[in-house]
C-alpha positions as CSV (number, residue, x, y, z in Angstrom):
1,X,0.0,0.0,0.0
2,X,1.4,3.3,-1.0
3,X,-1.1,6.2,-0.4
4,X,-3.0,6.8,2.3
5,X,-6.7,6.5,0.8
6,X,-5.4,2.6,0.1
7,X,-4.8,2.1,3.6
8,X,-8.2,3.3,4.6
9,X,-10.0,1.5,2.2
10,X,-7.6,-1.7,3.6
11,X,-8.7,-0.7,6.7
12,X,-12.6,-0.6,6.0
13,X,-12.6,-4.0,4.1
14,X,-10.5,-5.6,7.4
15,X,-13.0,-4.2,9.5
16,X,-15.8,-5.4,7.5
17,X,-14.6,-8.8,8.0
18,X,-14.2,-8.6,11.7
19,X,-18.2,-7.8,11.5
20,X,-18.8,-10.4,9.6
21,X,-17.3,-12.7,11.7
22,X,-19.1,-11.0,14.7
23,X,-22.5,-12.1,12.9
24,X,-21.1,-15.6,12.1
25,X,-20.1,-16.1,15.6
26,X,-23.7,-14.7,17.1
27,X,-25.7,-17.1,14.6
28,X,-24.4,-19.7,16.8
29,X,-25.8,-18.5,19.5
30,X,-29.5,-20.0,19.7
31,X,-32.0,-17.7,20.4
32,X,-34.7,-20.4,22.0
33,X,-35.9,-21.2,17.9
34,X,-34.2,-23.3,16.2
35,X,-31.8,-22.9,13.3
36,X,-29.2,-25.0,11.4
37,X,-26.5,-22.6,11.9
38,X,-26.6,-23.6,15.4
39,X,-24.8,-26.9,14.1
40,X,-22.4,-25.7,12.2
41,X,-19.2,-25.8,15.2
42,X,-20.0,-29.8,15.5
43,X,-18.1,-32.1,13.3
44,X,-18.3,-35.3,12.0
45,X,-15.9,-38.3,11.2
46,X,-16.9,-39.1,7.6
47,X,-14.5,-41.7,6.5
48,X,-11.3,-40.4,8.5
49,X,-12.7,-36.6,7.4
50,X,-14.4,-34.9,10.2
51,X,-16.5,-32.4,8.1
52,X,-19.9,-30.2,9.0
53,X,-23.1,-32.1,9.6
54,X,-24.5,-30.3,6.5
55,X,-22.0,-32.0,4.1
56,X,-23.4,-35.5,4.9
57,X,-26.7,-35.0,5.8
58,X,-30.1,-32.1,5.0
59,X,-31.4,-30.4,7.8
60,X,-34.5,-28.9,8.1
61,X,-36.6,-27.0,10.8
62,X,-40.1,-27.9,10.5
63,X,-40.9,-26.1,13.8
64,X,-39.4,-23.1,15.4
65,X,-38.3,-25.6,18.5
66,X,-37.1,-28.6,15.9
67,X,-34.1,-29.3,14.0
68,X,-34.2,-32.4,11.9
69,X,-31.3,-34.1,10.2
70,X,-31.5,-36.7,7.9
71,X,-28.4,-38.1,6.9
72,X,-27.8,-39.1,3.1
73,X,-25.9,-42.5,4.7
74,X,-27.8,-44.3,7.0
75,X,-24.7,-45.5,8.6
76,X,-23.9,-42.1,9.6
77,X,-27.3,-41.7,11.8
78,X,-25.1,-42.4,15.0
79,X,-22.0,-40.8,14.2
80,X,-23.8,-37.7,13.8
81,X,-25.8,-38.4,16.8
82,X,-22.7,-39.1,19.2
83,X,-20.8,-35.6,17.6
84,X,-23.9,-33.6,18.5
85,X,-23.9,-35.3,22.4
86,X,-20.3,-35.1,22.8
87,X,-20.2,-31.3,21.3
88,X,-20.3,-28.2,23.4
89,X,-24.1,-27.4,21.5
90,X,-25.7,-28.5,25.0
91,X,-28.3,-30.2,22.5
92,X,-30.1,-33.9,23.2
93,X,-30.3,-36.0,19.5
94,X,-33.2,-38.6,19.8
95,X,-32.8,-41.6,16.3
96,X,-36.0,-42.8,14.9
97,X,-34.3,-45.4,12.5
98,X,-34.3,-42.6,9.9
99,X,-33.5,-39.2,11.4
100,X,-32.2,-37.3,14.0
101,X,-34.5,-35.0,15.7
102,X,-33.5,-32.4,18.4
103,X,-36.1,-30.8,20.1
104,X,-35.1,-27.4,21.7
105,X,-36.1,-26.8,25.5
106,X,-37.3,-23.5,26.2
107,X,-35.3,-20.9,27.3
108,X,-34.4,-20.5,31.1
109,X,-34.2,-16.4,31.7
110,X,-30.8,-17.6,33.8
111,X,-30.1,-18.9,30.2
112,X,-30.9,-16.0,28.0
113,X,-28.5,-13.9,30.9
114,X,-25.3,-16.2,30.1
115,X,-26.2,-16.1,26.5
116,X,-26.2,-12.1,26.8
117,X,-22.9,-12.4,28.5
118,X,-21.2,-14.4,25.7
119,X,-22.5,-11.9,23.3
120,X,-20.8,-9.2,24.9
121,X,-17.7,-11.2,24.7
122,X,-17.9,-11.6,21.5
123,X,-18.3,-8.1,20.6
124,X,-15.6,-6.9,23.1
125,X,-13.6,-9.3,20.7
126,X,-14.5,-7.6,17.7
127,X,-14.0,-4.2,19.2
128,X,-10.3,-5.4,19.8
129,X,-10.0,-6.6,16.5
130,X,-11.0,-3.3,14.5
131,X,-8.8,-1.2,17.5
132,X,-5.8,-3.3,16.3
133,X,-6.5,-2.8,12.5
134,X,-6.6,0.9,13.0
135,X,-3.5,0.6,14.7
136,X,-2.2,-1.2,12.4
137,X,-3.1,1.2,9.6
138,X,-2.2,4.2,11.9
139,X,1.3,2.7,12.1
140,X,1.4,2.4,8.0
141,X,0.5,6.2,7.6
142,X,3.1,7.0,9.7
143,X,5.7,5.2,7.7
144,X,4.8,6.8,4.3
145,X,7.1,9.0,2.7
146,X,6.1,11.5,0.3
147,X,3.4,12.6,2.6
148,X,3.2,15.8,5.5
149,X,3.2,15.7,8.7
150,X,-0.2,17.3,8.6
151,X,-1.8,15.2,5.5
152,X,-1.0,12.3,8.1
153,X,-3.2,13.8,10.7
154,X,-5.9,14.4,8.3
155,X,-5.2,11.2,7.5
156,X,-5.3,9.7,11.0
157,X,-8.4,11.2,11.9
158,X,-10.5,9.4,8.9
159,X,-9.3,6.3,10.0
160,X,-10.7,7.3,13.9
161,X,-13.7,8.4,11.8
162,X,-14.1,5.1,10.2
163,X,-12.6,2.9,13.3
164,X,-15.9,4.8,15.4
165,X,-18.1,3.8,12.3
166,X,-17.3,0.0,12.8
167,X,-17.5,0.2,16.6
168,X,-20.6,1.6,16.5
169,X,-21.7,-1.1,13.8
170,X,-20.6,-3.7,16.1
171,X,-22.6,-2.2,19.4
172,X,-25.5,-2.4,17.0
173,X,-25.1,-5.7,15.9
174,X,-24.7,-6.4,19.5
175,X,-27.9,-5.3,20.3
176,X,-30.0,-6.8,17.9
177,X,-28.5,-10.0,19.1
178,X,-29.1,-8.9,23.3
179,X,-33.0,-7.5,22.2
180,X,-33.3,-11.4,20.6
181,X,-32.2,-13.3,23.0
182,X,-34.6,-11.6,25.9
183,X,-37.5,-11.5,24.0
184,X,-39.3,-14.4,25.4
């Protein structure tokens, strides 16, 4: 990167992935309905590959407290049974013969309150994550040559612009995820 406008634009698209990620990581988090991406940390040993439940099997919610997964192996019906039981979901698998089926309990408020917690963690995470990029950047302007002491101010103070942009982004993704989660 040689001019500055290229180091905020780097900047923006590094930060854009950090929210990204933020959302990723807070679709995980179930929200007392059900949805696949609440599977998508559990793996499964596919012949010596441990790969995500949705590359062996299709799963379906036919109810907002149901997950079904029907596996395109039979064979696989209790590997993907013992992955979600031995995973860190805190879901119970029952096998019909032909499916898995997990039926979500209802949502404790002590629950939703840890849930909350994590989601703050989470976005503290990504805060730290777009401070460092900033800093990063801030540490690149600094180096250029060619370029005033003052244009690097100028400079500088975009990148707090658009470092209070993404923070901001990130409390509001936060949110979204906190007003979810207590809604009962």
């Amino acid at each position: 990167m040689n001019n500055a406008n290229e180091i905020i634009n780097h900047a923006k698209s590094e930060m854009d992935k950090a929210c990204d990620s933020l959302k990723k990581a807070l679709a995980r988090i179930r929200a007392g309905r059900a949805v696949p991406e609440i599977l998508d940390s559990v793996l499964v040993s596919n012949y010596g590959n441990m790969v995500n439940i949705s590359h062996i099997a299709s799963i379906n919610i036919p109810d907002a407290r149901t997950i079904t997964i029907k596996p395109w192996d039979k064979k696989m019906i209790s590997e993907i049974e013992q992955a979600i039981s031995h995973s860190k979901v805190g879901l119970v698998p029952t096998n019909n013969g032909e499916m898995i089926i997990i039926k979500l309990p209802p949502m404790t408020e002590e629950r939703r309150k840890i849930l909350v917690k994590q989601v703050k963690e989470d976005g503290e995470h990504s805060k730290v994550v777009v401070r460092n990029i900033r800093k990063a950047c801030k540490e690149t302007l600094s180096d250029l040559e060619n370029i005033s002491e003052d244009e690097v101010k100028i400079m500088e103070k975009q990148l707090q612009e658009v470092t209070n942009n993404y923070i901001s982004k990130v409390d509001s993704i936060m949110g979204d995820k906190e007003t979810d989660l207590m809604t009962v």
